[in-house]
N, C-alpha and C positions, 0 to 999 in steps of 0.2 A: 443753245441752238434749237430751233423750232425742229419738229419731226417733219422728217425727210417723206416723202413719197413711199421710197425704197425700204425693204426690211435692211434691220440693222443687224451685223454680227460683229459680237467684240471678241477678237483674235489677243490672247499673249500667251506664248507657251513658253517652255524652258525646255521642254522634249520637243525639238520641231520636224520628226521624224514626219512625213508625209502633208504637212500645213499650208504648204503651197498647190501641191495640186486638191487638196481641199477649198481651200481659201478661190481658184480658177472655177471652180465649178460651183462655189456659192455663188460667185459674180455673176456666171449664165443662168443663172437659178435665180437673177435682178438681186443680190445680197450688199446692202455698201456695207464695207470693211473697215471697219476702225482695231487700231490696235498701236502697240506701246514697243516704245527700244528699240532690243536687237530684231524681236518677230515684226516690227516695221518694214526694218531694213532690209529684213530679208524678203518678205512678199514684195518690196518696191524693186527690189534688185532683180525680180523674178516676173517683173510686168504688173504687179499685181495694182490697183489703183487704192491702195489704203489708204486714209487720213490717220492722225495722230488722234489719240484720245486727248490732246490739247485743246483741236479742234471743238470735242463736245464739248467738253467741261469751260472749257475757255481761261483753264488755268492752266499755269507751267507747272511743271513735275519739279520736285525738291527734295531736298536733304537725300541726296548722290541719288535718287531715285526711289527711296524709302515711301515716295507721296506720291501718286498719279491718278489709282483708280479709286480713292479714295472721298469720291464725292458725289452731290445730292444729283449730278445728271449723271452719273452711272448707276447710282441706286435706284434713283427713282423710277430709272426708265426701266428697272429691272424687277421691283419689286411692285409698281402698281398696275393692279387688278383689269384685266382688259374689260371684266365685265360687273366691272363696278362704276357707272360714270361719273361720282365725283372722284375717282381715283385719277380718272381721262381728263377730265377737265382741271384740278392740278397738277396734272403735265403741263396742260397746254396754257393754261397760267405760266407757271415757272419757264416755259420756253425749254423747255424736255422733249425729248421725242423717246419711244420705247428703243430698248434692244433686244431684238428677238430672238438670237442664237449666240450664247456664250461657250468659247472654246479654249479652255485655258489646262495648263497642266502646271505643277507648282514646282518650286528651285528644290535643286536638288539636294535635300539636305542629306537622305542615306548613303549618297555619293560623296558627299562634303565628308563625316563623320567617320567613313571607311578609310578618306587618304591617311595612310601614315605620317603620324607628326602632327593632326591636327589640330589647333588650337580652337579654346572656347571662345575666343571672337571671333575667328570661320566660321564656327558652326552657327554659331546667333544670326550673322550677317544670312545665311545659307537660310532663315525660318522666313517661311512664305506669310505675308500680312494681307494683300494686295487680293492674292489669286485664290484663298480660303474663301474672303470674305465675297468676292462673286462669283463663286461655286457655288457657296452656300445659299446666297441671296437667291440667284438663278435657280436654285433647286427645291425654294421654298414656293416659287410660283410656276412652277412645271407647268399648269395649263397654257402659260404666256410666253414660256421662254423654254426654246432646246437647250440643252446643258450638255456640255462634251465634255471630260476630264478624262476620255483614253482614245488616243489615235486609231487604237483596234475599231472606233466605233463609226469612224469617218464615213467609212463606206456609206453603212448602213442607215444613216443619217440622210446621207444627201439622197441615197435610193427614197425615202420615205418622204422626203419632203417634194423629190418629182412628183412622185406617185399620189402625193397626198394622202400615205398611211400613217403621218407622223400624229397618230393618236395620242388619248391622256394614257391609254396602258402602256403604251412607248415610251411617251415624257416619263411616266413615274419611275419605270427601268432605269430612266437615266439619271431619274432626281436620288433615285437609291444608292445609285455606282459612288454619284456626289458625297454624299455624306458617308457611305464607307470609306471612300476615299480620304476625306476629308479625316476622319476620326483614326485611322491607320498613321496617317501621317501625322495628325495632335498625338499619338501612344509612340513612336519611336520619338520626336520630341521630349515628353514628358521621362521617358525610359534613359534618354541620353544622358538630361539635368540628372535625374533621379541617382548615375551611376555617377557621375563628375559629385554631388551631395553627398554618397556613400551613405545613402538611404537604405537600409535591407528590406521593412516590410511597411509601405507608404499603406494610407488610408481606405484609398481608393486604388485598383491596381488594374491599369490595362493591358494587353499584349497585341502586338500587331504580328500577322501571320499571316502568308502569301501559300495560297494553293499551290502545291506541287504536282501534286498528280490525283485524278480522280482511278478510284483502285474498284477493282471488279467486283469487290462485296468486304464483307468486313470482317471479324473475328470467324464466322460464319457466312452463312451462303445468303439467308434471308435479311441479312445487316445490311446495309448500303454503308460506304465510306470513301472518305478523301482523307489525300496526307497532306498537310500544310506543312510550312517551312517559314521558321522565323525570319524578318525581313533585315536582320544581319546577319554578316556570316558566320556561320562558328567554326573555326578551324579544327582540322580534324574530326569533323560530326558527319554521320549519316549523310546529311542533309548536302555534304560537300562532294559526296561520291558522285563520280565520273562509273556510270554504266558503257561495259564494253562489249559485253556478249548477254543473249538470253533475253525470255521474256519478259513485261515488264514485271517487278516485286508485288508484294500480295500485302495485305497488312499485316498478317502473321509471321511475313520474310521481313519487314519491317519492325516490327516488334523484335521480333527474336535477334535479326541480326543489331538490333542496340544495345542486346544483352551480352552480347559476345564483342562487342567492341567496347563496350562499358568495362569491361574483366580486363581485355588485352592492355589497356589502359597502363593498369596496375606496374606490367613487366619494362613499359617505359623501351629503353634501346637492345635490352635483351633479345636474341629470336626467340621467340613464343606462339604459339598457335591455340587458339582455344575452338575449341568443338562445342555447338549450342545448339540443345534443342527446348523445343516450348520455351525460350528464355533463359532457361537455366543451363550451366554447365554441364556437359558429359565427358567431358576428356580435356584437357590443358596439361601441354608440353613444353618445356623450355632446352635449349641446347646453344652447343656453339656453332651449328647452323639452322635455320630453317624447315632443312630436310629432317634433322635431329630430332627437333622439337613435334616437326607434323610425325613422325612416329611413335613419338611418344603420346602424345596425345589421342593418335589412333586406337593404341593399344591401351589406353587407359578403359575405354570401354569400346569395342571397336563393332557393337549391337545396336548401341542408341547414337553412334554416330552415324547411322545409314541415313540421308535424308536431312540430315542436318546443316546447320551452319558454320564457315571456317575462317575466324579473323583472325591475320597473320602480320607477324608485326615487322617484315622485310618482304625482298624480292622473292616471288614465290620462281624458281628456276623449272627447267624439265624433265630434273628426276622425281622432285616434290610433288609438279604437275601429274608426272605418271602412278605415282601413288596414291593421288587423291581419286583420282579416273578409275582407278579399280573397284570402288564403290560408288551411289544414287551421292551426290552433294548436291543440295538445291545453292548454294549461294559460296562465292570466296568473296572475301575484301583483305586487299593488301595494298602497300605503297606503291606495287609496281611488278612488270611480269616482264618474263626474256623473249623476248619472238617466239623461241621453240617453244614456250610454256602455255603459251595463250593459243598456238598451234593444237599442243595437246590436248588443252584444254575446252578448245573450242569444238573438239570431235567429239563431245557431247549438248545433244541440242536442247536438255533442260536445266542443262546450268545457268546459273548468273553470276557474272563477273564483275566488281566493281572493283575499282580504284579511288582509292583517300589518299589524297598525301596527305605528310604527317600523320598520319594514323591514329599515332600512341601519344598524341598533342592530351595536354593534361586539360581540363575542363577550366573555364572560365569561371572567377569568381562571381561575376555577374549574371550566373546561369542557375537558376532553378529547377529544382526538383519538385514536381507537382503532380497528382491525383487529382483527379475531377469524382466528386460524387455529386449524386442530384441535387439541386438547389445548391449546387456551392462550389469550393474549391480549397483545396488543403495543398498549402503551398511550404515548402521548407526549400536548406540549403542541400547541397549535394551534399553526400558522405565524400568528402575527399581526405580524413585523415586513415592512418591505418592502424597506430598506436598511441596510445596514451601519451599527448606529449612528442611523438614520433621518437618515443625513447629506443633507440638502438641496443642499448646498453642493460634493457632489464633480462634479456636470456643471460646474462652473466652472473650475476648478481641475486641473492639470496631476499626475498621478499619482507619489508617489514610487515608484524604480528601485533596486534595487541589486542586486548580486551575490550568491549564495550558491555553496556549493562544495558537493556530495553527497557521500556516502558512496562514491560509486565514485571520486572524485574529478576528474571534470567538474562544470564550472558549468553556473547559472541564473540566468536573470534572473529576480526576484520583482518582483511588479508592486504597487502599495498601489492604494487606492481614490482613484477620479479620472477624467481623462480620459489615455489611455495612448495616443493616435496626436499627430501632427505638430497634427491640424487640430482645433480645437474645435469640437462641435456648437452650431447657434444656437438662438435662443429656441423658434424652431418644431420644430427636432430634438428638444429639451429637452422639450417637451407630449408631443411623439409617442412619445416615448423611457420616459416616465414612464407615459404612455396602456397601453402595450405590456407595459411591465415587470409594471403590475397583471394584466393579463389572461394571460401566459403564467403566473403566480404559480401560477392555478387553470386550469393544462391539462393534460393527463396527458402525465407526460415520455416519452420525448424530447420534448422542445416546443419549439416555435419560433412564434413569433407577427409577423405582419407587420401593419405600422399606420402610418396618417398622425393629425396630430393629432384626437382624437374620433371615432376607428374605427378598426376591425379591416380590413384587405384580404387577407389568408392566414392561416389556424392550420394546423401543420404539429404533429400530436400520437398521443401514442403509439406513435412509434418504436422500433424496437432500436437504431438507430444516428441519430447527432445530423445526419451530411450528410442522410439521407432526410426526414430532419422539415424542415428548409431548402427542398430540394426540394418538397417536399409543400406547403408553406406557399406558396413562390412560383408555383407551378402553378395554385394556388385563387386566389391574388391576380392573374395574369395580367399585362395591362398597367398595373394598379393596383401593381402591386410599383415601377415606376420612382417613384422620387421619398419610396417609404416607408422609414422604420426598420424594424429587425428586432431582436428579444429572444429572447434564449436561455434555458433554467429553469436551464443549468449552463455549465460552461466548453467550450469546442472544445478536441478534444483536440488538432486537427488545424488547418490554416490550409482545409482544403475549405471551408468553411460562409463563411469569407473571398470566396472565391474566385466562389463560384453566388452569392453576396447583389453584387457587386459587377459581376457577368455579367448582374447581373436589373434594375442602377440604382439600388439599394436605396443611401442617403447615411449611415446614420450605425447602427451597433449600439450593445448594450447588454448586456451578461453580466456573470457573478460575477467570471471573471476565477481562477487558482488550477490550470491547467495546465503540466506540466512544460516546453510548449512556446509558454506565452504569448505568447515572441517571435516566433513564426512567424507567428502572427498576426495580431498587431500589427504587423508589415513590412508585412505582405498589406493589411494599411487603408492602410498608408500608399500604398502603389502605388497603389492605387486613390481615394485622395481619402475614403476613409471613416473619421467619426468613430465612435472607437468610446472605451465608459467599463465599467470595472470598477465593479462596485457593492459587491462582497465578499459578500452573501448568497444564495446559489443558493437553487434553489425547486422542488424534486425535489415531486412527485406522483404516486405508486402507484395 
């Protein structure tokens, strides 16, 4: 088909939010409408005078609809050069006419992949071939063609082309929006295959991430930041929290409250409450209610929880509520609150209130744990074991020993998983012990956690050396250290951390166990009456 008189706009969306009174006001704007399927039907239902992209191409659409925009009068008229004239002149050769405003948004695949039950021939059928490739087309010659891939931009488009400010700095804005778009939607693609393959760490690795919120500065004042959000959901994440009260979060309310919902994790349907500041624990309580747990936790250290964060792993009710309100709490998250609670709690006007359901939802194996450093990215799996094996059964159980001989040719004793002193810890050690282990999992190493069963009494964290985190931990615990366990994130290198835990009353540890001088150690419990059990998995935290 020869070029029309009229500018040309080719309409096909999938999101037809706002398209028709777009598509009205191209028309008065002299725009002819071409466009495909159901966004036909709908502009013709709605007045609109579209033609079919049959019409150009002068082919029929095939294979259930797989085929339509797929050809040299869509292209062409999309990709040659207005100001190149033999570009013009095989148009007008071929019987092409230009298309001057491309409006399309692509099938919903993130929508398709979220239904429950979805199968991998939905989701393929669901992969946009059609609306990529004249996105793309259209975006590679911005001087010639407007390019729309979000209805947010409709307005602003048709204001511009009244006006005649639809400049090349304008086109390029939109030729950009094109190919991020475009390349977001190729990365959850590739991330879906990649998960249905049970690929862990592919070649080349993208992520697609949708801006949540632009945040008032960043770790600091002089930082500029945004918080993105991956563009599937994750259940029970951050990122799924329902804000009920308070201003908006900070990036450092952000940060911290994923360290305190990272931990609560751990306690699964238990009540628990963990208290977090700068990331790391101050206080975590467990009980058989709520209320139980948020006191204990309070009192674990009830100094550095001033100002802190509080992830609760049930209904937070209105005696809970009245006891959190007697101190500064920047942040709660929990599944869910009572009228009265969110009452009480709302008569403080710098809190923040969020709601997660599922909360304590366990992490996805398809989910990453990653660092960014400059020029790069250090990407791993989450830590989601706790023990070696998820052995339950080695606090019971007497640790195998045996001899190795090193390369210099001195021995060691190699220690297996178990208990590795004279004295077995009891049932009550065994709670505390377990209590402890969770909580030091998620504290930045050096760490050292002190605890009786269903609390915290010391965290001793992020150390350069392993005795100061000891110290540290039993210093915060004071006279609450007699009579608690203590967990370590890795092995003593040394029998010191022996030695001040057994100087402080402290009855029974817990480490990975995996140093050259494990026997030193173990001697040291035994003098001292302390049980202690190798778990085999250490729990390093950067």
């Amino acid at each position: 088909m020869a070029k029309t008189a009229k500018r040309r706009a080719l309409v096909s969306v999938s999101d037809k939010t706002g398209i028709v009174d777009f598509c009205k006001k191209l028309e008065k704007l002299g725009f002819e409408i071409v466009s495909t399927g159901g966004t036909l039907k709908t502009l013709k239902d709605n007045g609109i005078k579209a033609i079919s992209i049959s019409d150009v191409t002068g082919f029929r659409e095939c294979l259930d609809g797989r085929v339509k925009t797929l050809h040299p009068a869509v292209h062409a008229g999309l990709l040659a050069r207005r100001d190149v004239p033999e570009h013009m002149a095989s148009l007008g050769e071929m019987g092409y006419g230009t298309i001057d405003l491309v409006a399309v948004n692509l099938y919903p695949f993130k929508q398709t992949i979220e239904k429950p039950g979805v199968t991998l021939e939905e989701a393929i059928e669901n992969i946009d071939i059609g609306g990529p490739t004249m996105l793309r087309s259209a975006a590679k010659n911005y001087p010639g063609v407007l390019v729309v891939c979000e209805p947010s931009d409709y307005s602003e488009v048709l204001e511009r082309i009244e006006n005649g400010t639809d400049d090349l700095t304008f086109r390029l804005s939109l030729s950009y929006k094109v190919y991020r778009h475009t390349a977001a939607y190729d990365s959850l693609i590739s991330s879906y295959m990649q998960r249905i393959l049970g690929i862990e760490y592919p070649e080349h690795i993208t992520f697609a991430y949708d801006k949540a919120q632009e945040l008032r500065y960043g770790e600091n004042p002089q930082q500029s930041a945004v918080f993105y959000k991956e563009q599937t959901a994750r259940v029970g994440a951050l990122t799924a929290a329902e804000q009920l009260w308070g201003k908006e979060l900070s990036y450092n309310n952000i940060n911290d409250a994923n360290g305190a919902l990272e931990l609560l994790k751990e306690f699964g349907s238990t009540p628990a409450v963990v208290a977090c500041k700068h990331a790391n624990p101050c206080g975590v309580g467990t009980g058989k209610t709520i209320h139980e747990a948020y006191l204990k936790a309070y009192e674990s250290d009830p100094v550095s929880v001033f100002g802190g964060i509080l992830a609760i792993s049930g209904t937070v009710d209105k005696a809970t509520a009245e006891e959190i309100n007697k101190i500064f709490i920047e942040i709660v998250m929990a599944p869910d609150y009572t009228a009265d609670a969110l009452e009480v709690l709302k008569s403080k006007k710098n809190i923040r209130l969020l709601k997660i359901n599922n909360i304590t939802a366990q992490r996805e194996n398809t989910a990453y744990d990653m660092k960014k450093v400059y020029g790069g990215l250090l990407v791993q799996q989450y830590d989601n074991t706790l023990l070696a094996g998820e052995d339950m059964g080695l606090f019971e159980r007497k640790a195998e020993v045996k001899t190795e001989t090193m390369q210099s040719g001195k021995t060691k004793t190699v220690y297996g998983t178990g208990v590795v002193t004279k004295r077995m810890p009891t049932k009550e050690e065994i709670d505390a012990l377990l209590f402890a282990w969770k909580v030091v999992k998620h504290t930045k190493s050096n760490a050292i956690v002190i605890g009786k069963p269903g609390r915290t009494t010391g965290i001793g964290m992020g150390q350069t050396n392993r005795i100061w985190a000891a110290q540290q931990a039993i210093e915060h615990a004071g006279k609450e250290a007699k009579g608690s366990v203590l967990a370590s994130d890795a092995f003593f290198p040394f029998e010191d951390c022996v030695h001040a835990a057994a100087e402080a009353g402290i009855t029974a540890i817990i480490q990975p166990g995996g140093s050259l001088r494990d026997a030193d150690s173990v001697k040291a419990a035994d003098e001292a009456g302390i049980a202690m059990v190798f778990v085999g998995d250490r729990h390093f935290k950067h």
